[in-house]
C-alpha positions as CSV (number, residue, x, y, z in Angstrom):
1,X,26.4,-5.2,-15.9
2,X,24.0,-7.9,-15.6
3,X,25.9,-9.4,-12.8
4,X,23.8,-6.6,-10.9
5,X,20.6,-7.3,-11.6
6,X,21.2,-11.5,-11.8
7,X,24.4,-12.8,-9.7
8,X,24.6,-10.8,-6.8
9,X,23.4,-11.6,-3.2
10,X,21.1,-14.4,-3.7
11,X,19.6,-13.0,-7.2
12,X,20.2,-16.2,-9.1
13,X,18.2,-17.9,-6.5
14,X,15.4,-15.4,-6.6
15,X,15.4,-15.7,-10.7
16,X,15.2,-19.5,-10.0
17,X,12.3,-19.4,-8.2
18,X,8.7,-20.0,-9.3
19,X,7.7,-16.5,-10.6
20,X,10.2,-16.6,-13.4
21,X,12.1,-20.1,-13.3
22,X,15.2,-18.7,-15.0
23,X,18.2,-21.3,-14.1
24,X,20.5,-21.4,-16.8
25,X,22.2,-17.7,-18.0
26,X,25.3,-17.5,-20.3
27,X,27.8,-15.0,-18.5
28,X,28.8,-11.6,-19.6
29,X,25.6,-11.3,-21.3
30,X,24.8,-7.7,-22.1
31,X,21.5,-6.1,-21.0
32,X,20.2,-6.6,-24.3
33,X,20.7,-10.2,-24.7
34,X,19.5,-10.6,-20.7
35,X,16.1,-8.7,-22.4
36,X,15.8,-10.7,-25.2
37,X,16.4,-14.2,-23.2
38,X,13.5,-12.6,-20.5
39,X,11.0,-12.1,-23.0
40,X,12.0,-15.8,-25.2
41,X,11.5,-17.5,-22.2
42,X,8.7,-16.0,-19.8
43,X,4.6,-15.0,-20.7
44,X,3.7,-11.6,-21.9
45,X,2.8,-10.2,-18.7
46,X,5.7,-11.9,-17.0
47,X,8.0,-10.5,-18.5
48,X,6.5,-7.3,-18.0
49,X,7.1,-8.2,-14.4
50,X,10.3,-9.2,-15.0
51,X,11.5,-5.8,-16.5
52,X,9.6,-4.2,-13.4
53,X,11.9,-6.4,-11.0
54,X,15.2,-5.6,-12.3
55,X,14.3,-1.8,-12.5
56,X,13.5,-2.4,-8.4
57,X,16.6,-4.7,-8.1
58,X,19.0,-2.0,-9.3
59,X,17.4,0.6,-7.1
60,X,17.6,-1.9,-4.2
61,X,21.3,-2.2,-4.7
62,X,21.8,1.2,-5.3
63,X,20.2,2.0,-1.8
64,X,22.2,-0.6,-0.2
65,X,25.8,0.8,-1.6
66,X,24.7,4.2,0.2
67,X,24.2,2.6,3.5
68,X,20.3,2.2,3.0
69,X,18.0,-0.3,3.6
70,X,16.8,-1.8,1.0
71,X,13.7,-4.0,-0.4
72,X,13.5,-7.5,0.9
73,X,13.5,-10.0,-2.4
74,X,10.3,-12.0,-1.3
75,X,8.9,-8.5,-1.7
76,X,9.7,-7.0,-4.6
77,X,7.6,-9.6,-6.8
78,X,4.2,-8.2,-5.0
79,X,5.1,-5.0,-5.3
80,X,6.0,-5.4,-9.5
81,X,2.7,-7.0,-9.3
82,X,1.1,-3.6,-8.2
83,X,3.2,-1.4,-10.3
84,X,1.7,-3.1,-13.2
85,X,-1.8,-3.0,-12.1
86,X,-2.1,0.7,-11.5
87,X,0.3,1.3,-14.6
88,X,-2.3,-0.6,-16.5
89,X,-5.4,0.6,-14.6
90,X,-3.9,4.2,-15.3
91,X,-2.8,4.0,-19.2
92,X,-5.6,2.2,-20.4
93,X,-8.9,2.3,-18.4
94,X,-11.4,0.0,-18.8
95,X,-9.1,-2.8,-20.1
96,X,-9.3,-6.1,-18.4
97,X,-6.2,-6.3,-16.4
98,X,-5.0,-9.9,-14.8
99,X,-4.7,-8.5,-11.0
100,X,-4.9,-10.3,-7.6
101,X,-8.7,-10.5,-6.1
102,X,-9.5,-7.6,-4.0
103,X,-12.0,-7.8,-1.4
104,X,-15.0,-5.3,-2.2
105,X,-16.9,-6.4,1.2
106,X,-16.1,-5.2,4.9
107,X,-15.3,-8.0,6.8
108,X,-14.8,-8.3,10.4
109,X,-11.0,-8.2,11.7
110,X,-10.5,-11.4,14.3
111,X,-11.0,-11.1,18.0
112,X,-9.1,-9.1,19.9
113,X,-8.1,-7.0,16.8
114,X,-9.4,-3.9,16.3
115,X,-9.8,-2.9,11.9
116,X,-9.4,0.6,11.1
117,X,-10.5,2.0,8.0
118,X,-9.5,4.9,6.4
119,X,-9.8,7.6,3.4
120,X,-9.0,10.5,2.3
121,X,-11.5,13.7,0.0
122,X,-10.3,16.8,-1.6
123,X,-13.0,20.0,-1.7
124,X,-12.5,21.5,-5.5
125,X,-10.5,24.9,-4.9
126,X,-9.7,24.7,-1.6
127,X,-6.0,24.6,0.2
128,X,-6.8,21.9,2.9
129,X,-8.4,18.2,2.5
130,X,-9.8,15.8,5.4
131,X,-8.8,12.3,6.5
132,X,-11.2,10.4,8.6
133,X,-11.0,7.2,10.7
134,X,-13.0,4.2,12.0
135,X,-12.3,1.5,14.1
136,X,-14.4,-1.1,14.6
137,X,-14.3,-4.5,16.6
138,X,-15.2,-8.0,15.6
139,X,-18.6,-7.3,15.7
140,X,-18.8,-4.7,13.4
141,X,-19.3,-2.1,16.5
142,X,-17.3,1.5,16.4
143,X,-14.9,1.3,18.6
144,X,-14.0,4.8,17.9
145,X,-14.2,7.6,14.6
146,X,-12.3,10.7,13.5
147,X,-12.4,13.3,11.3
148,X,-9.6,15.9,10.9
149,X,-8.8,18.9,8.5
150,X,-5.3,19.4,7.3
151,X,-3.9,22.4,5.3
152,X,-2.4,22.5,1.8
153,X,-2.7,20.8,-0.8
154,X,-0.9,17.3,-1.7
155,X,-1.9,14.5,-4.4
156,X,-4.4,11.7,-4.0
157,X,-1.5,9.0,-2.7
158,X,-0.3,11.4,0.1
159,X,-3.7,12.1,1.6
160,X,-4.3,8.8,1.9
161,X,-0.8,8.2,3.5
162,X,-2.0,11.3,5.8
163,X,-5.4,9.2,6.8
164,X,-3.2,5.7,7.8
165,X,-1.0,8.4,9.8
166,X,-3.9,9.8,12.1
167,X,-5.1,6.0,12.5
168,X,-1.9,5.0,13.6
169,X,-1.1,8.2,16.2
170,X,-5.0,7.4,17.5
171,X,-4.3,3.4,17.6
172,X,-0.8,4.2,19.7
173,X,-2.9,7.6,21.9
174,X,-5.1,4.5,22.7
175,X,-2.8,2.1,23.5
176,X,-4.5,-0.9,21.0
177,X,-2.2,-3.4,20.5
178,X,-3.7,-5.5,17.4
179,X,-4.7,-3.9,14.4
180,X,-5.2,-3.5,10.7
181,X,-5.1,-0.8,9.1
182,X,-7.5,-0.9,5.8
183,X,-7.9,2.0,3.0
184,X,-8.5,2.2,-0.7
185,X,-5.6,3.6,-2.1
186,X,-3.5,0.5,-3.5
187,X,-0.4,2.5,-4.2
188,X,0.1,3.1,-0.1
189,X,-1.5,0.4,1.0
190,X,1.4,-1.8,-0.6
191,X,4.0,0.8,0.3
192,X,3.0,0.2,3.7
193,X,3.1,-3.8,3.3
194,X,6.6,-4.5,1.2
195,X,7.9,-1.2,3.4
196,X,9.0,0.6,0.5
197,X,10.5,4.4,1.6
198,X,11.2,4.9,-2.1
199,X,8.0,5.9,-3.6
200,X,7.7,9.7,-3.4
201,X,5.9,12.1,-2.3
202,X,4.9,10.1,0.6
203,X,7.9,8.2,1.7
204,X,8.7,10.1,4.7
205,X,4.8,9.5,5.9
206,X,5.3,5.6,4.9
207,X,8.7,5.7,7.3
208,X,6.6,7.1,10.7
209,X,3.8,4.7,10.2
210,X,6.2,1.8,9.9
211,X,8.4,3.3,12.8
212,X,5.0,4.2,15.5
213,X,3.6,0.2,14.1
214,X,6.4,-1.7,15.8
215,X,4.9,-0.4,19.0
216,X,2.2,-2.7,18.3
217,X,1.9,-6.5,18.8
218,X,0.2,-6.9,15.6
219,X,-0.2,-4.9,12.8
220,X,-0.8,-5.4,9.3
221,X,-1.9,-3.3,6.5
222,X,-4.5,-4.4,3.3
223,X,-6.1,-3.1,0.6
224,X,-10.1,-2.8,0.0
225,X,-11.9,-1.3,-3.1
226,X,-14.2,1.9,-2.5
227,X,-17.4,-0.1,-2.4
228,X,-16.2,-1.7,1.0
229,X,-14.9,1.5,2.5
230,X,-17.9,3.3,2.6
231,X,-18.1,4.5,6.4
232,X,-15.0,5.9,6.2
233,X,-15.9,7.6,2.7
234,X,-19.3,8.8,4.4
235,X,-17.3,10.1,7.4
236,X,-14.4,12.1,5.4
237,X,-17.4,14.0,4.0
238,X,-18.3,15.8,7.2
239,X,-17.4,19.2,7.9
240,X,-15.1,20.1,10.3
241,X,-12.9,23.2,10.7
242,X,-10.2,21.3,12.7
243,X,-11.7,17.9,14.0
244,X,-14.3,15.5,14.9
245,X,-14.2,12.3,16.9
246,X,-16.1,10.3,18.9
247,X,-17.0,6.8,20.1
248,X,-21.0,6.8,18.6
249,X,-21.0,7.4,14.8
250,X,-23.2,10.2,13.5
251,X,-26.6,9.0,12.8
252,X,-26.3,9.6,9.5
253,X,-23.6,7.2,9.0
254,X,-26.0,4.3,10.0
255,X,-26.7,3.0,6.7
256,X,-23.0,2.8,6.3
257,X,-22.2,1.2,9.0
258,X,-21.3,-2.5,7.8
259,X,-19.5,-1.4,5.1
């Protein structure tokens, strides 16, 4: 069965490459032996990778025996990659974790591209949570903000697959054509990049935004940690009993405003 995971559709050429450099396999090797030469011949957290990657290769080819699309090789690396950060960053804390950098400062999208942050709260005990908005040009400046309420009660991950849904039905209501979408959450923020359907609860949400973002000349989506999302944290704090928006932020956001 290792055929599956190693010879099929370009898969020795993806195991050859320069993540794992794996060029020479004995055939008819059994999945334990295909372990044991994974973890004799790659570093400690590679090879956690690598276990990651066949786990995401078999469900690729399972998807694409039922007629589905499945994961594009170049992506499935990045996406182990984030896995195994939030595995680790989940299990064990505080523990120094080997992880790409990720910006903690709000930077200014290009000209002519419009950035629009997002995020997600949860009120203790009650059955709705907001999702706010901001989009801001390459001088900082709001373009334009929302705030909406939405009912029931969903985990962490799908709010914030909620939030990137409202900015992308307000970037296509106002017809912007370049954009990037920016939010906190890792876990949908690299669902939304590798365009992967298949992580649950939120995959039908991950589906519209990709669909509704080919409308757009540019589009991208990327990850930023709490500390450089803080307008739309301040903003997702308001109350509203169905929504807010505007083109001036609230004074109060002011001193959040470059962050």
């Amino acid at each position: 069965m290792v055929h599956v995971v190693y010879d099929c559709n370009g898969l020795k050429e993806y195991w050859a490459a320069e993540h794992f450099r794996i060029k020479q396999v004995a055939e008819n090797l059994s999945f334990w032996s295909w372990f044991e030469l994974l973890h004799n011949s790659l570093p400690k957290e590679v090879f956690h990778l690598s276990v990651i990657a066949c786990w995401k290769i078999w469900e690729r080819r399972n998807r694409m025996m039922h007629g589905e699309e499945g994961m594009q090789l170049e992506a499935i690396f990045p996406w182990c990659q984030a896995f195994l950060a939030d595995y680790i960053d989940i299990q064990f804390g505080q523990l120094t974790v080997t992880k790409m950098i990720q910006p903690v400062i709000w930077a200014p999208p290009p000209r002519g591209t419009l950035k629009i942050n997002v995020d997600a709260a949860f009120p203790a005990n009650a059955d709705y949570f907001n999702v706010s908005l901001v989009a801001r040009d390459e001088d900082g400046l709001c373009v334009w903000w929302r705030v909406v309420q939405i009912r029931g009660r969903v985990s962490p991950a799908e709010g914030e697959a909620q939030a990137v849904r409202q900015a992308i039905i307000t970037a296509h209501r106002f017809h912007w054509s370049s954009i990037i979408f920016e939010g906190d959450c890792l876990r949908v923020m690299d669902a939304l990049r590798c365009g992967d359907r298949s992580l649950t609860p939120f995959g039908a949400i991950v589906d519209e935004c990709l669909f509704v973002a080919r409308s757009f000349i540019s589009c991208s989506f990327s990850f930023i940690k709490r500390e450089g999302n803080k307008l739309a944290h301040v903003l997702v704090s308001l109350t509203v009993s169905n929504f807010l928006e505007g083109d001036s932020l609230p004074s109060f956001c002011s001193l959040a405003s470059g962050a």
